[in-house]
Every structure is written in structure tokens, then in C-alpha cells.
MARTORLO-67599 format. One line per 3 residues: number of its first residue (from 0); their letters; for each residue x negated, y, z negated of C-alpha. Coordinates in nm, 3 decimals. Each point is the difference from the previous one (the first is absolute). Last residue first. Layout:
N
NUM = a = X:Y:Z; ...
This chain:
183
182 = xxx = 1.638:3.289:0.309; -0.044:-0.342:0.193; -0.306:-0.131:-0.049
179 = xxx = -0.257:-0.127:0.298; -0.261:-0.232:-0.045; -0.194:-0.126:0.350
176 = xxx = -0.271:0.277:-0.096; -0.003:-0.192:-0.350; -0.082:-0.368:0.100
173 = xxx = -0.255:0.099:0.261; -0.183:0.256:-0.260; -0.047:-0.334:-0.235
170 = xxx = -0.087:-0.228:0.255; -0.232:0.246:0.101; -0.169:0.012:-0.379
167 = xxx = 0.017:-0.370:-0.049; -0.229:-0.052:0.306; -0.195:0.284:-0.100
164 = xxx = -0.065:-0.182:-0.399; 0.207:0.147:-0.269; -0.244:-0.220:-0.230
161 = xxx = 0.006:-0.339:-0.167; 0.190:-0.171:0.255; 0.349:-0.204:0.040
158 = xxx = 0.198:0.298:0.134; 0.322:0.208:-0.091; 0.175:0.257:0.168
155 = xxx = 0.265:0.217:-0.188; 0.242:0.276:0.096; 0.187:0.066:-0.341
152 = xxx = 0.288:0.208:-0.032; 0.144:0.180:-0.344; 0.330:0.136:0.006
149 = xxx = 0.168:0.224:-0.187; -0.215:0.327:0.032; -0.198:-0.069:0.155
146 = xxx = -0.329:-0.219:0.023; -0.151:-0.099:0.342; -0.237:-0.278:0.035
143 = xxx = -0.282:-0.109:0.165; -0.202:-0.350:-0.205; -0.281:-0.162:0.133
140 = xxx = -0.074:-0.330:-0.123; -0.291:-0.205:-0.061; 0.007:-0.357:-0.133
137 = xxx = -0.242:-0.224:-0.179; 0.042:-0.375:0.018; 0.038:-0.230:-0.310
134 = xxx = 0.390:0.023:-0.027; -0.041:0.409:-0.028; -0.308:0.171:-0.051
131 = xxx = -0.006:0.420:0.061; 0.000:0.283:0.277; 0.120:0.310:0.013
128 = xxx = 0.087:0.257:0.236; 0.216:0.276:-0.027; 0.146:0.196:0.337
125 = xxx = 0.108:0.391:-0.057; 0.254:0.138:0.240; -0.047:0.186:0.288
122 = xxx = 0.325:0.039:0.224; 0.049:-0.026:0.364; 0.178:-0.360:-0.019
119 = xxx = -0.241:-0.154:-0.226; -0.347:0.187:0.011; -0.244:-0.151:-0.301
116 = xxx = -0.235:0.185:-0.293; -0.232:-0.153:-0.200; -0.043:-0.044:-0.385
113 = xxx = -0.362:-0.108:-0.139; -0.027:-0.380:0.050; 0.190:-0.205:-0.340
110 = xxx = -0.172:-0.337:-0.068; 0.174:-0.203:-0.276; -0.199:-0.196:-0.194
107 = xxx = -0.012:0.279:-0.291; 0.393:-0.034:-0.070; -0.078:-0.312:-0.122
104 = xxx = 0.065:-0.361:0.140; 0.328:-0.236:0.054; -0.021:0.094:0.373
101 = xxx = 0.407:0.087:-0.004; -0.086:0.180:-0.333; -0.298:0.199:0.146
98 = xxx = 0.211:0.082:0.304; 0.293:0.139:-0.155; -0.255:0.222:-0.272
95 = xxx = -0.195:0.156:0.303; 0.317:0.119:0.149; 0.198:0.028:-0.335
92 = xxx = -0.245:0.326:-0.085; 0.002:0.087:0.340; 0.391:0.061:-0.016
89 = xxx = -0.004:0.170:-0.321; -0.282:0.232:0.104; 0.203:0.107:0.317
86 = xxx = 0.346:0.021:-0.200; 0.281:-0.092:-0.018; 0.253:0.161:-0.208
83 = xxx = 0.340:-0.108:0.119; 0.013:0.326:0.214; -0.293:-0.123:0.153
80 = xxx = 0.078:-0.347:0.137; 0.137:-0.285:-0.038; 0.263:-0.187:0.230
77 = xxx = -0.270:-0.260:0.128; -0.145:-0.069:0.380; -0.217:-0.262:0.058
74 = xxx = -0.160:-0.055:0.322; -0.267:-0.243:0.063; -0.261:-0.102:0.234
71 = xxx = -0.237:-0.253:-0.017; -0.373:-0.084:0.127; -0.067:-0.319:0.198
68 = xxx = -0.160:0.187:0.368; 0.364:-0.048:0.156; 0.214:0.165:-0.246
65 = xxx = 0.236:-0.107:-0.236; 0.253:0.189:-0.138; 0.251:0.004:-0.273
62 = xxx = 0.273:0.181:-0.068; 0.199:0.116:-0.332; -0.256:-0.091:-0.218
59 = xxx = 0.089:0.012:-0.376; 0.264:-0.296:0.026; -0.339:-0.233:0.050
56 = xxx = 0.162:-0.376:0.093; -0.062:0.044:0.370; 0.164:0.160:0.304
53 = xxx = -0.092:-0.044:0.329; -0.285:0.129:0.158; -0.039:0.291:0.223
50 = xxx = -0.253:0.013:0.263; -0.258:0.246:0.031; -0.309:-0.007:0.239
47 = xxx = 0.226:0.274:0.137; 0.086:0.101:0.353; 0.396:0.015:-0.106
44 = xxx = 0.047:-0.062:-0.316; 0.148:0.355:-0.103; 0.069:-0.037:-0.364
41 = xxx = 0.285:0.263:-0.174; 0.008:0.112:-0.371; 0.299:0.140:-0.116
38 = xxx = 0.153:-0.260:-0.051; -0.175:-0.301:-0.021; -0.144:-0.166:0.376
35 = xxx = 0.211:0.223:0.194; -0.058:-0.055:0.379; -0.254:0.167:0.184
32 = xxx = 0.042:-0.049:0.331; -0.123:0.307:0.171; -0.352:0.153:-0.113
29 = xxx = -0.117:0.378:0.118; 0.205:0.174:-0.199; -0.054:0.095:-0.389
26 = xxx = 0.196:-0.020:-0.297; -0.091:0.286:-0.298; -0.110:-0.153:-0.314
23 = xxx = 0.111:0.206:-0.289; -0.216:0.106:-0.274; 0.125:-0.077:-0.327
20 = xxx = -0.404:-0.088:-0.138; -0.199:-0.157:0.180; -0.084:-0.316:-0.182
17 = xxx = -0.280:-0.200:-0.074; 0.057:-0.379:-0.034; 0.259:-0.239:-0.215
14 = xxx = -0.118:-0.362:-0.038; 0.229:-0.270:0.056; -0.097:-0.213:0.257
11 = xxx = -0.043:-0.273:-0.204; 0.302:-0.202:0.061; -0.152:-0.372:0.003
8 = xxx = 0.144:-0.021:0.352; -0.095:0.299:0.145; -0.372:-0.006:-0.095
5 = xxx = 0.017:-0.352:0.116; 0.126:0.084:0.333; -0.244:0.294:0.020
2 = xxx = -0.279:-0.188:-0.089; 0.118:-0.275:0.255; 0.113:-0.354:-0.084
């Protein structure tokens, strides 16, 4: 079974990442087909190494992904957001946290690469990446999201490495500029 598949499986795709916070994502042209894959977030397939997978046991993600060079992609999109209280600091804070439980080590395993920034749909939002143990294997994943005010959305690739290696990096950039979200 892949990384992803067992990442999927087992549920441990929980970790939060770095948020932009309430700014709207504007939809952009360009791509046709892009059915809703969770409201309001849309997935363009077409010319993608992406290809959606059906659902598994994880309630969290609200699509999966797989693409062709073995990482993952997942959306998950919760009803949480800034006027509840959230916060940047919270979110990191149960980032690294998430993914030391779900390796069963310390916060101080986890691997957290200064904050970047990534387009989806005409909009720069920040992209976390982190990587830590899990099932014997160590997994990197790069998180975009988008914090408002009540909602919280989470553009995630994940990859069976150590680093954010380039391979994991386009993947990563391929998976978001097919991403569009519906205002």
C-alpha cells in the first residue's frame, strides 16, 4: 500500500498549517471542468498528474488525491474559523502537536521549513511545511490554507521523504493552480 494510502487509512492527516488570515480567494479562468470536490472548493483534473481517490475511513479529509509521482493530495474543509477565535499561533501550535501524536514522538521530531508563500486561484496565501515519523517512514507535507472567518480550508500535498524535495515541490504548485474556490 502507498504512503499516501496508508497515511489515509490510519487517519493521520490531521495536522492544521499556516493560515492566511479571512482573505478571500478570488476564482480564476483559464480551467473548464472543474467540478466541486467540497463546497466551496473546486478541482480541475484536467491535465493533472492528479486523480481523485475514493473515499476512505478519515471523516477529516473531504477529498483525496493521488498523483502520478506517489505523493497525495487532500482537501479538507472545516466550519471554523476566525470569528470562533482561531488563531494563527493556535493553529501551528496543533500542527506540530497533530503530527507528533499521529508519529507517537515529541513535538521536537517534527521538522517545520520557514513559512512560504503559494498562488491558488490569483491569491497568495502562506504554505507550511513539516515533516515528521509516522508508521516507520517519515513524511513531508505542505500545507496552503485560507482562514476566515467561518471556515477554515486546507490544500495539502503529502510525500514519503525527509525534505520538501523539487519533485514534491511541483507536485505541490500542480495540485493548487488546478484549485479553484468558489467565493
Amino acid at each position: 500500500m502507498s504512503l499516501p494510502a496508508r497515511l489515509f487509512a490510519l487517519g493521520l492527516c490531521l495536522a492544521m498549517p499556516a493560515l492566511a488570515q479571512g482573505q478571500p480567494v478570488k476564482p480564476a479562468g483559464g480551467l473548464t471542468d472543474c467540478p466541486v470536490a467540497v463546497a466551496p472548493v473546486r478541482f480541475c483534473e484536467a491535465d493533472t498528474g492528479f486523480h481523485r481517490m475514493p473515499q476512505a475511513i478519515n471523516p477529516d479529509v473531504n477529498a483525496f488525491y493521488e498523483h502520478s509521482t506517489g505523493a497525495a493530495g487532500m482537501l479538507i474543509v472545516e466550519t471554523v474559523g476566525t470569528a470562533d477565535g482561531l488563531t494563527l499561533q493556535m493553529v501551528r501550535q496543533n500542527l506540530i502537536q497533530n503530527l507528533a501524536d499521529g508519529g507517537g514522538v515529541t513535538t521536537d521530531a517534527v521538522l517545520v521549513w520557514p513559512e512560504q508563500t503559494a498562488s491558488v486561484a490569483g491569491t497568495t496565501l502562506p504554505t507550511m511545511v513539516y515533516s515528521g515519523p509516522i508508521n516507520g517512514t517519515r513524511a513531508t507535507y505542505a500545507n496552503t490554507v485560507l482562514l476566515a472567518p467561518e471556515r477554515l480550508i486546507q490544500l495539502i500535498t503529502v510525500n514519503e521523504a525527509d525534505s520538501y524535495t523539487p519533485l514534491h515541490l511541483h507536485a505541490h504548485s500542480e495540485f493548487l493552480a488546478h484549485i479553484r474556490i468558489d467565493p
